[in-house]
N, C-alpha and C positions, 0 to 999 in steps of 0.2 A: 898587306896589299889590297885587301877588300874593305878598306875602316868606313868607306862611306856607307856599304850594306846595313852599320851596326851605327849608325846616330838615333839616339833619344832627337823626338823633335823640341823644338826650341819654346818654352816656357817663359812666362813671365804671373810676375803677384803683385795684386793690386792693392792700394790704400784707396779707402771709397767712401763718402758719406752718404746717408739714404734720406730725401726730405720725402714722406710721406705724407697725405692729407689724412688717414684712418689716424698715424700717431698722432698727430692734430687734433684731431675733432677725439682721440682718448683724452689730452687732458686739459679738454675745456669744460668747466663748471659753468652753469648756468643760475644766476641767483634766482630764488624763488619770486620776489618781486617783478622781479622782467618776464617772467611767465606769467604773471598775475597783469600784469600792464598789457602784454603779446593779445592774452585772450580777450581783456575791453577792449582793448582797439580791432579785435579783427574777429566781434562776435559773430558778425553773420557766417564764416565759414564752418563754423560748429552749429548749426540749425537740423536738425530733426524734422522733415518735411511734413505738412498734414496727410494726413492717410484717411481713403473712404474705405469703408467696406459696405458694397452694396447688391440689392437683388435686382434685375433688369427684367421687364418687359419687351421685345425687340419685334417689332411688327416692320417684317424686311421689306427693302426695294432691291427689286432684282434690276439687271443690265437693259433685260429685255421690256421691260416696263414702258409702257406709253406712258405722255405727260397726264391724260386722265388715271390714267392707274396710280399714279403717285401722288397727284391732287389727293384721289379715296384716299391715300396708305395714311397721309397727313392727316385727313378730316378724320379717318378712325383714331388715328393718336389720340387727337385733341380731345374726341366725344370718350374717348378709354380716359383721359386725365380728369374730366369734367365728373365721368361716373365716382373714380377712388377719392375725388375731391369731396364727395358726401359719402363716401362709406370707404376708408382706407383699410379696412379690417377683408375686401375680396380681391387685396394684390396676390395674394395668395395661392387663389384661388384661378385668378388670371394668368398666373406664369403656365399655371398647369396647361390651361383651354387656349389661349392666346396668340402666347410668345412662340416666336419660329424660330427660335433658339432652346431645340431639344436638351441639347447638351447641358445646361447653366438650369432648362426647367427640371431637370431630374433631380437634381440639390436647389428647388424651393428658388430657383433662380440668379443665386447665389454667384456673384464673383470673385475673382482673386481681390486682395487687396490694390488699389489704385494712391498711386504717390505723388503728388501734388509735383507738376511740371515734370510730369511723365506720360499724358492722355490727352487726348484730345475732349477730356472734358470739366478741364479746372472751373474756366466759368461755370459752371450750372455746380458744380460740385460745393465751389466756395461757398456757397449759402445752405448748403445744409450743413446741420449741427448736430440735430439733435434727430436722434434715431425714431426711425417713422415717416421720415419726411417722404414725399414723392414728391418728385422734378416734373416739371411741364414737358412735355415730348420735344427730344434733341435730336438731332440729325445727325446721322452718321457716316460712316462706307458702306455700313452695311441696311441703314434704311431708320426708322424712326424709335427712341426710344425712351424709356420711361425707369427711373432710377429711384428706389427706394432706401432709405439710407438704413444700415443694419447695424454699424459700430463708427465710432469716428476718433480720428486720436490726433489733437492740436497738434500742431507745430510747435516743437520746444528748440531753448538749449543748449544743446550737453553742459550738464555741470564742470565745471571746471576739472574735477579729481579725474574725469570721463577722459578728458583730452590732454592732460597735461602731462603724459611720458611724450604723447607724439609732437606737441608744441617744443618740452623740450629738444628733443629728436632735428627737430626743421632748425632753430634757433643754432645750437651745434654744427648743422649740415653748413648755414648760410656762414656763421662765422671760421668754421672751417675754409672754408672755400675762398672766403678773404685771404686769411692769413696765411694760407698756402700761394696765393697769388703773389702775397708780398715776398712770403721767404722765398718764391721760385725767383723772383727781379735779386733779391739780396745774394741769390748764391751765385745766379750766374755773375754779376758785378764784382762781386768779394772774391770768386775763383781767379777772374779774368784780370783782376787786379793784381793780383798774388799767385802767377801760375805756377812757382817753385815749391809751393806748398797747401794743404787744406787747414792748417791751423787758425790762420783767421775766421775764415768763412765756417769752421766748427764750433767754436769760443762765439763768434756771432749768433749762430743759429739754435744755439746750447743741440749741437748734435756730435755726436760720437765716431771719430775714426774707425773705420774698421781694416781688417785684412782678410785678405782671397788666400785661398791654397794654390800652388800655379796650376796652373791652364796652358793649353796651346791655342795653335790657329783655330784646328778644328773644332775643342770642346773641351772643359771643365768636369767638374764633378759634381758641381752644385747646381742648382738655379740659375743663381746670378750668371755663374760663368758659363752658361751652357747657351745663354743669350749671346745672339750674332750681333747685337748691337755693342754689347759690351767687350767683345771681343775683337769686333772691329777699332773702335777706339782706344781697347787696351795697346792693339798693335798698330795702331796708327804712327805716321813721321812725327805727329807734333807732339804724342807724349811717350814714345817709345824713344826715340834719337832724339828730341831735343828737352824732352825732361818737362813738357808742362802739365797743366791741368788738361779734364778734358773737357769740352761744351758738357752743357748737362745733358745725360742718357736716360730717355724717356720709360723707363720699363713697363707702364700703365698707363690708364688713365690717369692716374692720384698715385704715383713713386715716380722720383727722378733719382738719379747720384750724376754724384762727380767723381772721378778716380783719375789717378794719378800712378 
């Protein structure tokens, strides 16, 4: 008298294929020549930028500065460049007395390293080479300055062996991404063509039927089944009552299936 109290709810199991772009991009080989081709053609993006490492002099302009005050701050640059340009051996000596950048004069004047198309002072930097150099007073935010070069390290580069997991790496990424474009147009065509069955569109895509454990409305046991999308389409009119395939079920970014 009570049977409806005691119904199991209503189940169903699925046959499903997974096109994935990660299984993709596992079994593409990359020959070593086309990484060897990749890197001439596209040397500039493995470049090692030049790098300074230098001591500064900084003889500041403040906000509050008159235009003659700034006029002096310059002419002292100039007559401070003109002194180290006959005796370069008392920059030394000047960062200590001079510079009104305490901070940098406490370490001999010393800055961080400076990376070439990182500062605002590639020109002036570009021509020094060779350690010892002093720069002609440059202008800055913070007021006039005088740059002695302490180490300098070219622009290289990277050897080939340096870049070549991540070349191959990109080369995998991009031809993945093709070939997943292709096989996503081939499944939905090859399903929608042949809605009674995934054999085709499996034997096409060399991918593997698989099977679900049943599920209901609410939820599954797995992953897969516990996804709404899949379980909406599992119980949908067109492949629950009329027996077809389903459009393909987006589970990611990079997995699709089709179930049936």
């Amino acid at each position: 008298q009570h049977q409806k109290e005691f119904l199991t709810p209503e189940k169903v199991s699925i046959d499903y294929i997974r096109l994935s772009m990660a299984d993709i991009k596992a079994n593409i080989r990359i020959p070593d020549q086309q990484i060897k081709r990749y890197y001439e053609d596209n040397q500039s993006n493995y470049y090692t930028p030049a790098q300074w490492q230098v001591a500064h002099i900084l003889l500041a302009i403040r906000p509050e500065m008159s235009e003659d005050d700034r006029q002096r701050v310059k002419q002292r640059a100039e007559e401070l460049y003109r002194s180290l340009e006959k005796d370069p051996t008392q920059f030394e000596q000047d960062v200590k007395t001079i510079s009104d950048d305490k901070i940098s004069a406490a370490k001999a004047g010393v800055l961080p390293w400076i990376v070439a198309g990182q500062s605002e002072f590639d020109k002036t930097l570009v021509n020094m080479t060779r350690p010892g150099q002093i720069s002609p007073p440059v202008l800055s935010q913070y007021g006039y300055e005088l740059f002695k070069l302490v180490d300098y390290k070219p622009a290289v580069v990277k050897p080939l062996l340096d870049v070549q997991a991540e070349i191959q790496d990109q080369l995998k990424i991009d031809l993945a991404q093709a070939n997943y474009a292709q096989a996503l147009e081939q499944l939905s065509d090859l399903s929608y063509q042949t809605p009674d069955t995934l054999t085709p569109v499996a034997e096409a895509l060399k991918l593997t039927i698989q099977e679900s454990a049943p599920f209901s409305r609410v939820s599954g046991d797995s992953v897969l089944t516990k996804n709404k999308q899949v379980i909406s389409a599992a119980f949908s009119h067109d492949v629950l009552t009329l027996g077809n395939n389903s459009e393909p079920v987006q589970l990611d970014n990079e997995t699709v299936i089709v179930l049936r």
